[in-house]
N, C-alpha and C positions, 0 to 999 in steps of 0.2 A: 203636227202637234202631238206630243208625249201623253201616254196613260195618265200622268202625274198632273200634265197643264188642262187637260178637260175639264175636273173638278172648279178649277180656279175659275176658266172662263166662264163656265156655267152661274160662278156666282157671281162673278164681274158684271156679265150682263142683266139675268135676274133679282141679284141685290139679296138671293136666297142659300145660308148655308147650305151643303152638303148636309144628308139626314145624321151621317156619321158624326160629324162634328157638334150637333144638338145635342145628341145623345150623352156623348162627352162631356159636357157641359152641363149635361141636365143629371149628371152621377154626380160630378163637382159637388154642385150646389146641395145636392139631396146629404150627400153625406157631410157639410157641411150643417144643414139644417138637423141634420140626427145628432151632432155631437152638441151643437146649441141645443138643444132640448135637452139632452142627456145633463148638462152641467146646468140648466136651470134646475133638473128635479133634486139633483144632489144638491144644490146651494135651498132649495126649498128647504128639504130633508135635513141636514145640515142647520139652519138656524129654527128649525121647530124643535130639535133635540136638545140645541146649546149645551154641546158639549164639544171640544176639539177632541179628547181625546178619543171617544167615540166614530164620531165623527166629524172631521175638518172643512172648513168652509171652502168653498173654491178659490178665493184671494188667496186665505195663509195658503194651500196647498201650494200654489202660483209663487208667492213671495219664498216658501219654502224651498220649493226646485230651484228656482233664481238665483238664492242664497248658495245649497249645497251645490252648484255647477264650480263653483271656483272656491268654496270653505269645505276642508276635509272634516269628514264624519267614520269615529268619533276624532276629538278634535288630536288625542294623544296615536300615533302611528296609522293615522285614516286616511280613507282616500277621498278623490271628488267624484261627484257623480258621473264626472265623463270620464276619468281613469277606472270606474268600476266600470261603466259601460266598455271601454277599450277590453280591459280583464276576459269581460263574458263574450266579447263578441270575437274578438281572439281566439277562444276556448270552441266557439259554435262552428267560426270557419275552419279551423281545424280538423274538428269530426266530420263537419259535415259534409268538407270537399273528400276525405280518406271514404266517408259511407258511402258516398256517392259515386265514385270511382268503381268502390267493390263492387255498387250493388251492382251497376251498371256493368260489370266483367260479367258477374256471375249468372244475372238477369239474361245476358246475351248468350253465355255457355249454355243456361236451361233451358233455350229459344234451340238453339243451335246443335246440340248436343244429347240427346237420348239418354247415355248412362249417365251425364253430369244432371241431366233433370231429377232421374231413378232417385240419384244418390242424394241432392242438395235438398229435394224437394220435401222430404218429412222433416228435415233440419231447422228448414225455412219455415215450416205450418208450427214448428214447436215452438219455434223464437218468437214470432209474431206478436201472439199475446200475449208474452212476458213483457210486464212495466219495466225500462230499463230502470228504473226508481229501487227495483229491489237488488237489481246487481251493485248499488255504491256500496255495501258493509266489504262486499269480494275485494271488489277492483280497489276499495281501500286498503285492505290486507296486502293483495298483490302487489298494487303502485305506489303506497301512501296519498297523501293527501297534497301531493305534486300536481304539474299540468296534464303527465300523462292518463293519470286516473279519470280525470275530465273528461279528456277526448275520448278516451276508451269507451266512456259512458256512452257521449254521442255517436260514436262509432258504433255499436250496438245497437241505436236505437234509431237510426239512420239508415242501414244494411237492412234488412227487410223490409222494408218499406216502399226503395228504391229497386230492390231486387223485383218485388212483385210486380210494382206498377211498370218494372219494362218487361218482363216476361207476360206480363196482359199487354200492354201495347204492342210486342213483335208476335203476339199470339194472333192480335186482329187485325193485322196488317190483312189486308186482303189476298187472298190464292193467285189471283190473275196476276198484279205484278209479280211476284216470285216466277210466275211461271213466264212472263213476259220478256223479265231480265234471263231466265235459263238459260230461254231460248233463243236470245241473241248473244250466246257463250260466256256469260257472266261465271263466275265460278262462284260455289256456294261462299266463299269467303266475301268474296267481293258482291255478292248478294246481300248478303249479314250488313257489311258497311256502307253501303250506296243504296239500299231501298231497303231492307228493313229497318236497319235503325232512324235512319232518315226521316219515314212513314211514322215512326212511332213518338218521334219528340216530342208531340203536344201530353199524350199519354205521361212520360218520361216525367217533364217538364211536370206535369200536375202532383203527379207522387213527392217531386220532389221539394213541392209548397205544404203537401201536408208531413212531410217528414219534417221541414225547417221547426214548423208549428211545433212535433215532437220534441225535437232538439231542446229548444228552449226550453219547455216545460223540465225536462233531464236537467239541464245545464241548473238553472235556476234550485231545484230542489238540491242539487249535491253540491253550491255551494251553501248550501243553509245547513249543510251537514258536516262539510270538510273540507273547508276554505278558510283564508284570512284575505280574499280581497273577491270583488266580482258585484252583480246587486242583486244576486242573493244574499250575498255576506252583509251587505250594509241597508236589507230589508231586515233580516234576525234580527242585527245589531239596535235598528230602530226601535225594533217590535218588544225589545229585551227594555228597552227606557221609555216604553208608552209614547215612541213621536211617530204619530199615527199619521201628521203631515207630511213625511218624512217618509214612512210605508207607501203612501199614496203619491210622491214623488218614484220612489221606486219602480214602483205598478206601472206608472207613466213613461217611465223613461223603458220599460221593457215593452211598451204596447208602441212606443214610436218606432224604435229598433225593429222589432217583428213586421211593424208594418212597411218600411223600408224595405226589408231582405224581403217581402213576400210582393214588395212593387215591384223588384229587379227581377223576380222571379217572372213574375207578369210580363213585365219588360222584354224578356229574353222568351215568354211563349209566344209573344204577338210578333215577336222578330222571327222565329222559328215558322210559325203558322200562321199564312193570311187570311184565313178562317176568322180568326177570333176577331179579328180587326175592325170592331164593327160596335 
């Protein structure tokens, strides 16, 4: 019998899930009941104000999304809300796989490397707390207000982020393997790739859920700044003709998107680490 058929047996015979699978079940349900709560207080909030523009009840919001999924806004050269979601999510994979790459080179050169730590490392502490928010007047000067100015944005704000959290994760890797693989003639290279980086994916992996988070927030602000399609561009555009259903479609379709990219991400840590599997 497999690792894999124990579990099963165990419940075939006792009739009793795995504690793992409860637990699963029991996050389901909780965050189903959190968003039911959350949409009764706004539909409360909502008809004590009666006011849409204010604020929208939860139906219009609902019939609002439904509608702009397939009617362009505004209706003269607009898009739908899924070719604006296509636009920004286009724009975030982009950055964010180019950030991620770097940070991940550079994160492992400063792991790795002595003078490239010296030399990136005040670089990296200056960039950190710079809001990529204030680089879009530059990168619009430099790019215009094309795709690359986009990426660029996330690019920036993606790289440090990704850079740190793996230079903290091949930083805690533990002594003993390093020294375990030495001394069975691993070469510092092949060190670097087979057990430190290895070691440190869960690390890697987390940085790189809350950089997504960053991303978006970039993405979204610079197209409300200089853009003609995305949803940021068709939250402005909303917010410019008071359709406040229409804003709160927005907001929704960016918090489904985020939560997606940050399941795959999840996805890909529990695949990486059996750790978290629980």
């Amino acid at each position: 019998m497999t690792a894999t058929e124990v579990p099963q047996a165990v419940s075939a015979v006792t009739g009793v899930r795995p504690p793992r699978r409860r637990r699963s079940w029991r996050r389901v349900w909780m965050g189903v009941l959190a968003l039911a709560l959350t949409g009764v207080v706004w539909q409360i909030a909502a008809v004590l104000i009666g006011d849409s523009v204010t604020l929208p009840t939860v139906p219009e919001t609902a019939r609002t999304f439904v509608k702009y999924l397939s009617t362009p806004y505004p209706e003269v050269q607009g898009k739908t809300l899924v070719e604006d979601a296509l636009i920004s999510t286009g724009r975030i994979l982009a950055g964010f796989v180019l950030g991620t790459v770097a940070g991940l080179l550079l994160g492992a050169s400063m792991a790795g490397v002595r003078l490239v730590r010296e030399l990136a490392d005040p670089l990296i502490g200056v960039m950190r707390p710079l809001p990529p928010i204030a680089f879009i007047p530059l990168l619009v000067v430099w790019f215009g207000i094309g795709e690359v100015s986009k990426v660029a944005l996330i690019f920036f704000g993606v790289l440090p982020v990704v850079t740190i959290a793996t230079l903290g994760a091949l930083d805690a890797v533990p002594a003993e393997l390093l020294h375990a693989s030495r001394s069975l003639g691993a070469s510092p290279v092949y060190t670097m790739l087979h057990v430190r980086l290895r070691a440190a994916v869960p690390g890697v992996i987390t940085g790189m859920r809350i950089a997504m988070g960053g991303a978006w927030t970039s993405i979204i602000a610079a197209e409300m700044i200089a853009a003609t399609g995305g949803v940021g561009f068709l939250i402005l555009q909303a917010g410019n003709y008071l359709q406040t259903p229409l804003i709160f479609s927005g907001i929704a379709e960016i918090a489904v998107l985020g939560f997606a990219f940050d399941g795959l991400l999840r996805l890909l840590l529990r695949l990486a680490d059996p750790t978290v599997r629980r």
